[in-house]
PQR file of N, CA, C, O and H, with PARSE charges and radii, in Angstrom:
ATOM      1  N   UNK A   1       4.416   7.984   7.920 -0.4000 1.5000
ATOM      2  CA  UNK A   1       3.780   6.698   8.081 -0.0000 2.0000
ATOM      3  C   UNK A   1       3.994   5.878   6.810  0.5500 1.7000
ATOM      4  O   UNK A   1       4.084   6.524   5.766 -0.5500 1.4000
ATOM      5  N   UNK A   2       4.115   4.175   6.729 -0.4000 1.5000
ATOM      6  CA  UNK A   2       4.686   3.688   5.810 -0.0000 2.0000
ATOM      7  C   UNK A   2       3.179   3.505   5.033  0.5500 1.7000
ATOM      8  O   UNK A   2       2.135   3.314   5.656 -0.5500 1.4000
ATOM      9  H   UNK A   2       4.042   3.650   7.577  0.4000 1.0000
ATOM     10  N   UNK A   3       3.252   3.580   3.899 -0.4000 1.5000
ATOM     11  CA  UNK A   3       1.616   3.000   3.073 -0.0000 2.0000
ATOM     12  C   UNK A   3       1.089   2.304   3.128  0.5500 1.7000
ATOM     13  O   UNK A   3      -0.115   2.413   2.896 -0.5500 1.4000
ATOM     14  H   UNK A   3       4.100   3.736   3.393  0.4000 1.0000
ATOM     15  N   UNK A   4       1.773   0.912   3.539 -0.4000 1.5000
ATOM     16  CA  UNK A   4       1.003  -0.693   3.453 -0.0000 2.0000
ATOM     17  C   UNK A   4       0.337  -0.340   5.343  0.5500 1.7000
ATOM     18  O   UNK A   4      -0.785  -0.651   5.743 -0.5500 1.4000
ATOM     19  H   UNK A   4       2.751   0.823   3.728  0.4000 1.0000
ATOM     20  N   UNK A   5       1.384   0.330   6.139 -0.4000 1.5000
ATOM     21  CA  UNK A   5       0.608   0.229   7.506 -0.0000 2.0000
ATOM     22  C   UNK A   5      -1.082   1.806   7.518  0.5500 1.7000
ATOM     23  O   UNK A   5      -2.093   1.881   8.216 -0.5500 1.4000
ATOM     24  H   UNK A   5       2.296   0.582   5.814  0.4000 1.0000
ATOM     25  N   UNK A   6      -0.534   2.717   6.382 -0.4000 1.5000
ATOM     26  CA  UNK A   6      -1.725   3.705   6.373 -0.0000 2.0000
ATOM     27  C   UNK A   6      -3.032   2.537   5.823  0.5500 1.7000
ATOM     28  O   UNK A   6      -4.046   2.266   6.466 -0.5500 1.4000
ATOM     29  H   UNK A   6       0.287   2.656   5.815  0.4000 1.0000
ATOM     30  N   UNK A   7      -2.688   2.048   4.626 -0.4000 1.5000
ATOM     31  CA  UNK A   7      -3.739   1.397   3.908 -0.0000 2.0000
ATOM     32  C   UNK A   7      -4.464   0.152   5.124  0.5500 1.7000
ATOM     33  O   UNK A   7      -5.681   0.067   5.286 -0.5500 1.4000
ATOM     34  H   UNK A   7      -1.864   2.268   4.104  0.4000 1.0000
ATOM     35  N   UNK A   8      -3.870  -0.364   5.567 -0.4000 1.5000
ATOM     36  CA  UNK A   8      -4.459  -1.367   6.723 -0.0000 2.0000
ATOM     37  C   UNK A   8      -5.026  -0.763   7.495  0.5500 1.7000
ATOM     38  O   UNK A   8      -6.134  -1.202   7.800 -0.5500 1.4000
ATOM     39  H   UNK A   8      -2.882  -0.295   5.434  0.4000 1.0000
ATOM     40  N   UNK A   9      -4.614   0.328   8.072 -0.4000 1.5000
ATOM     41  CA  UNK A   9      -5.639   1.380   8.776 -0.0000 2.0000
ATOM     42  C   UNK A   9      -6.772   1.815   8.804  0.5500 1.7000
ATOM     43  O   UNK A   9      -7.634   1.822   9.683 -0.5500 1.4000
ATOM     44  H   UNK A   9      -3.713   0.685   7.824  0.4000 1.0000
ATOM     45  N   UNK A  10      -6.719   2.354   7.327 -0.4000 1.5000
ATOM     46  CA  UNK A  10      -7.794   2.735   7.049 -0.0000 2.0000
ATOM     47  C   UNK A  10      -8.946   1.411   6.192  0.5500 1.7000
ATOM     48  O   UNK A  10      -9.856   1.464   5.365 -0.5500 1.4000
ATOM     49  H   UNK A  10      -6.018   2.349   6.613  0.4000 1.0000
ATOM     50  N   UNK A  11      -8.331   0.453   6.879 -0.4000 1.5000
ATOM     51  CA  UNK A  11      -9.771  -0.529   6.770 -0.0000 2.0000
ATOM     52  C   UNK A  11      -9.576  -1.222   5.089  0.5500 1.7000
ATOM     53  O   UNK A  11     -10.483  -2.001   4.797 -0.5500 1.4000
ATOM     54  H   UNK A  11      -7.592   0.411   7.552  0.4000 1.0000
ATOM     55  N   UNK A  12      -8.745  -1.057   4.242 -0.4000 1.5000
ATOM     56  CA  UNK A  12      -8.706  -1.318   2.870 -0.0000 2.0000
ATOM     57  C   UNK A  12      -7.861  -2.859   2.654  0.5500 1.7000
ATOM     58  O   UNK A  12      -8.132  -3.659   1.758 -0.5500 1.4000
ATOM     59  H   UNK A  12      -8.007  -0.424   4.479  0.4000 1.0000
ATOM     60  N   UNK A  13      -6.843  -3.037   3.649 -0.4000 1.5000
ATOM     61  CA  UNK A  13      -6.531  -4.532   3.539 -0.0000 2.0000
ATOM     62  C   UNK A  13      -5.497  -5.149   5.093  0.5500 1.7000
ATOM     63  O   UNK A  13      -4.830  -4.610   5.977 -0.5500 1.4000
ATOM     64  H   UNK A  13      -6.623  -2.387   4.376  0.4000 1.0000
ATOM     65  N   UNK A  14      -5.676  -5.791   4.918 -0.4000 1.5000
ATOM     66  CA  UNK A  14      -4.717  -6.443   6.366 -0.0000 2.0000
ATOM     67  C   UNK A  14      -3.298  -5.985   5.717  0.5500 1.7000
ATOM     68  O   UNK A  14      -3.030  -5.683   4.554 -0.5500 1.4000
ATOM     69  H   UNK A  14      -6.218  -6.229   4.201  0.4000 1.0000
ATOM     70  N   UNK A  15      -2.463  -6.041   6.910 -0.4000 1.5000
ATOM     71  CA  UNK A  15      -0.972  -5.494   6.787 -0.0000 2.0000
ATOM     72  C   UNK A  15      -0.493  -6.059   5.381  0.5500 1.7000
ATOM     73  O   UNK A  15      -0.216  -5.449   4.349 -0.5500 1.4000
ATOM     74  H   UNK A  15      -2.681  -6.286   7.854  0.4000 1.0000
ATOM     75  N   UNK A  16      -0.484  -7.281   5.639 -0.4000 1.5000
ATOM     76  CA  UNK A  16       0.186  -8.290   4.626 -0.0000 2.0000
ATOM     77  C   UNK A  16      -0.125  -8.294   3.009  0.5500 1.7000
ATOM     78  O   UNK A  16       0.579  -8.395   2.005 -0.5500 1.4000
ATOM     79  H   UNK A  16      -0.710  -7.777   6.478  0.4000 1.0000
ATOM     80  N   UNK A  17      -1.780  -8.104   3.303 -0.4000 1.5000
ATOM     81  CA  UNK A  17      -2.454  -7.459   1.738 -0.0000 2.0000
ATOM     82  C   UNK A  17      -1.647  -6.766   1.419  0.5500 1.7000
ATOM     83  O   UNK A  17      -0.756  -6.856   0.575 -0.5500 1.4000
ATOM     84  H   UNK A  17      -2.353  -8.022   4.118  0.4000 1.0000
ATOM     85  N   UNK A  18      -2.030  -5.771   2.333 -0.4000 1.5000
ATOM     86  CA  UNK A  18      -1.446  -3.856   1.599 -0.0000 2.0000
ATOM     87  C   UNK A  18       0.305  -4.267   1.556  0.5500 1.7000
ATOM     88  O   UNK A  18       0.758  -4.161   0.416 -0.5500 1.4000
ATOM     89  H   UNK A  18      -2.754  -5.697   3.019  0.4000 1.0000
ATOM     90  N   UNK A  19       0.915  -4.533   2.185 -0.4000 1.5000
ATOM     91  CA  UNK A  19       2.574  -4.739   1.395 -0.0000 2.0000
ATOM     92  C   UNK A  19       2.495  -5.596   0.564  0.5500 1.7000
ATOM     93  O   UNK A  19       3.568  -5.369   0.005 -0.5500 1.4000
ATOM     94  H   UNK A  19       0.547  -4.619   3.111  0.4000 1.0000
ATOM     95  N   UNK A  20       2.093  -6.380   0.047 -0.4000 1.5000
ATOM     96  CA  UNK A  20       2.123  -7.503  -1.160 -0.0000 2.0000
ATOM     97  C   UNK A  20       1.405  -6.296  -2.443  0.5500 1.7000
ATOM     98  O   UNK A  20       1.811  -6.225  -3.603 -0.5500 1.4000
ATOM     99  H   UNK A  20       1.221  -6.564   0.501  0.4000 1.0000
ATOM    100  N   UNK A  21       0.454  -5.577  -1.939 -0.4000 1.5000
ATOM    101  CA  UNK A  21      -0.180  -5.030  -2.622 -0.0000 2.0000
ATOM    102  C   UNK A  21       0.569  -3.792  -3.616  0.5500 1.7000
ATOM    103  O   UNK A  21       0.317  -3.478  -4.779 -0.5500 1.4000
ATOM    104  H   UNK A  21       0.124  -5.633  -0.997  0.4000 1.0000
ATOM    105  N   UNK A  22       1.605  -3.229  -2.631 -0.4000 1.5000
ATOM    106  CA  UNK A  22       2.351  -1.908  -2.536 -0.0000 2.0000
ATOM    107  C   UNK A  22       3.383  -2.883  -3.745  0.5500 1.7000
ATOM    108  O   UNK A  22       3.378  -2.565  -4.934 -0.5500 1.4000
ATOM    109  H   UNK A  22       1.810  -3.484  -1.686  0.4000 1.0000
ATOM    110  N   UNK A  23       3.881  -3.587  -3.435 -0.4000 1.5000
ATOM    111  CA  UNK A  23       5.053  -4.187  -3.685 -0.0000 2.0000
ATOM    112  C   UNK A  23       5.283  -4.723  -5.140  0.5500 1.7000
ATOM    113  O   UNK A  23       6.298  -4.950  -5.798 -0.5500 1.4000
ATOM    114  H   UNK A  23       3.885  -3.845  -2.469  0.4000 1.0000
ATOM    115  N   UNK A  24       3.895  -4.840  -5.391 -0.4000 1.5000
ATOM    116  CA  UNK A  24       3.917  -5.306  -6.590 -0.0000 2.0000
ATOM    117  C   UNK A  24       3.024  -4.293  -7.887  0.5500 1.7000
ATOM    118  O   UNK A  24       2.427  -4.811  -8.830 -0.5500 1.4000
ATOM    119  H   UNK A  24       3.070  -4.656  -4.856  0.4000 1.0000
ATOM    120  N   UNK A  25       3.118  -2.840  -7.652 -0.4000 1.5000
ATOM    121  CA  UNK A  25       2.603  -2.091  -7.772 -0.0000 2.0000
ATOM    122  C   UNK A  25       1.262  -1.735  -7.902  0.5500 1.7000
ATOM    123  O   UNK A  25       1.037  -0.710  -8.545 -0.5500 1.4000
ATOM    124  H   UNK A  25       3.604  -2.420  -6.886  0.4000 1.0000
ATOM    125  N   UNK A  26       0.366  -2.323  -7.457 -0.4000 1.5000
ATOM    126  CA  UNK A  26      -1.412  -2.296  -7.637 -0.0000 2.0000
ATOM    127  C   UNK A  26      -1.785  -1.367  -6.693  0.5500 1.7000
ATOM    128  O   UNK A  26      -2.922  -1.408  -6.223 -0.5500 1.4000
ATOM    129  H   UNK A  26       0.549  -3.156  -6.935  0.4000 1.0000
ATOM    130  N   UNK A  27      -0.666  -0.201  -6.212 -0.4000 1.5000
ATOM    131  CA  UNK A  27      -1.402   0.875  -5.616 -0.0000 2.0000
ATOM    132  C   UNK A  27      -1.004   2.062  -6.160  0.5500 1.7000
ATOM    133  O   UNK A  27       0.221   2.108  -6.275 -0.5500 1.4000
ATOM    134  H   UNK A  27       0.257  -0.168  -6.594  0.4000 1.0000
ATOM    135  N   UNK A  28      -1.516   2.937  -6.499 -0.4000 1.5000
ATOM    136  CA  UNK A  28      -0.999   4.570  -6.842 -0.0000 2.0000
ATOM    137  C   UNK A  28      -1.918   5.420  -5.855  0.5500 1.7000
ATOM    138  O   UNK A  28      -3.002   5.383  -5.273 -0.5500 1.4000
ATOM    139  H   UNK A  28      -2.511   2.899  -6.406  0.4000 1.0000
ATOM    140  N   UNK A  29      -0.329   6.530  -6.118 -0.4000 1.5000
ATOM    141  CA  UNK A  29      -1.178   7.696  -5.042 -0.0000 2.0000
ATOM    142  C   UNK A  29      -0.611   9.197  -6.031  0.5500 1.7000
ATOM    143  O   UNK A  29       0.437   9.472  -6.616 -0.5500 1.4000
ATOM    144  H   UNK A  29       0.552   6.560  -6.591  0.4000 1.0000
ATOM    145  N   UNK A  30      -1.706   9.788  -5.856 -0.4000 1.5000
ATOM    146  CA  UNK A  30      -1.633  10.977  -7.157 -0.0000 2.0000
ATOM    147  C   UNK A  30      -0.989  10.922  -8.722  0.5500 1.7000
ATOM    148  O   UNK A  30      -0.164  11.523  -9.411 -0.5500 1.4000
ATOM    149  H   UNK A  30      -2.556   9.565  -5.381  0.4000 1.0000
ATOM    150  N   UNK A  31      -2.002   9.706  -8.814 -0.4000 1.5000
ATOM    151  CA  UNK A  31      -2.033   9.361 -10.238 -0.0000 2.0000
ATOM    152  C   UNK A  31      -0.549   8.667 -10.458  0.5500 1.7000
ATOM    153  O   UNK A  31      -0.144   8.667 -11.621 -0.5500 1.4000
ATOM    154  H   UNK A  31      -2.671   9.217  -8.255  0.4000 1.0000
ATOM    155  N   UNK A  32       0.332   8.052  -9.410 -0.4000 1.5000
ATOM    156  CA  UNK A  32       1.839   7.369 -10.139 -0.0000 2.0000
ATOM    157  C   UNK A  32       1.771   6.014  -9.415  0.5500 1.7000
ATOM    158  O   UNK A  32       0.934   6.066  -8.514 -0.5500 1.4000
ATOM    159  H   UNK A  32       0.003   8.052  -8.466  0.4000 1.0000
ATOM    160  N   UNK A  33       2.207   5.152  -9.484 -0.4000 1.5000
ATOM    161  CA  UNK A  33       2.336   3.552  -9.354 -0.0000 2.0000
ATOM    162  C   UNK A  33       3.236   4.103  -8.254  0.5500 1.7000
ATOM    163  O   UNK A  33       3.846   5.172  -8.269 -0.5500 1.4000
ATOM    164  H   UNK A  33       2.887   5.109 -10.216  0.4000 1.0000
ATOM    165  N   UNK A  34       3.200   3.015  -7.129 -0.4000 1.5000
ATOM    166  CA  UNK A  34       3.987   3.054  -5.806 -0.0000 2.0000
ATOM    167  C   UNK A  34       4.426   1.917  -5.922  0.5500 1.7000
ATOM    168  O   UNK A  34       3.688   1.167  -6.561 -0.5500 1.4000
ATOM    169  H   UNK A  34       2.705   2.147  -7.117  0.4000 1.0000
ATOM    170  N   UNK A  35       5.573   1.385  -5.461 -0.4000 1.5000
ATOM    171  CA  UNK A  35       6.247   0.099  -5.326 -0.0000 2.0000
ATOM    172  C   UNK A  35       7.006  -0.392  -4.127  0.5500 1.7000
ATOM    173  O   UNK A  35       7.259  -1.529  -3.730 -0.5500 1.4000
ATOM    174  H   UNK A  35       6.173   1.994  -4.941  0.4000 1.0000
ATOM    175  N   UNK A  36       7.297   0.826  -3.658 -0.4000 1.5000
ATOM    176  CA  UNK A  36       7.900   0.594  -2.607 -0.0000 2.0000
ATOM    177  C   UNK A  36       6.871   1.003  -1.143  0.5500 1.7000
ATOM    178  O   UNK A  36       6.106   1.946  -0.941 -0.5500 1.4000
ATOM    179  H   UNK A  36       7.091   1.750  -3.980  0.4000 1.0000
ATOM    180  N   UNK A  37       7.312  -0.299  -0.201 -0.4000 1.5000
ATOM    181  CA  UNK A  37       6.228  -0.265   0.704 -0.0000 2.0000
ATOM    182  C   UNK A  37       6.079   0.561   1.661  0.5500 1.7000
ATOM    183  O   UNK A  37       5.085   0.903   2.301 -0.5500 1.4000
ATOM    184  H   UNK A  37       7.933  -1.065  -0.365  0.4000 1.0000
ATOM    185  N   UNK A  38       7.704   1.001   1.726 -0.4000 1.5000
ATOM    186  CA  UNK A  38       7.753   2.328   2.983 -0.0000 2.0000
ATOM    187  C   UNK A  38       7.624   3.616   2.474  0.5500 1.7000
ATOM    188  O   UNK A  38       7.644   4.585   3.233 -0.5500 1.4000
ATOM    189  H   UNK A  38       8.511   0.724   1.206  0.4000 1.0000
TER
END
């Protein structure tokens, strides 16, 4: 599953948030910066 569509899922931002979000790195997952949205 891609992150920006898990994170919208689970209620944390609309699609568009969470890939703008992913994209510009303001998300980590086990402690490392994510950038890429898929």
């Amino acid at each position: 599953m891609k992150l920006f569509l898990f994170l919208s899922h689970s209620g944390v931002a609309s699609r568009r948030k969470a890939f703008e979000a992913v994209g510009v790195g303001r998300v980590q997952v086990n402690g490392k910066v994510v950038s890429e949205p898929s």
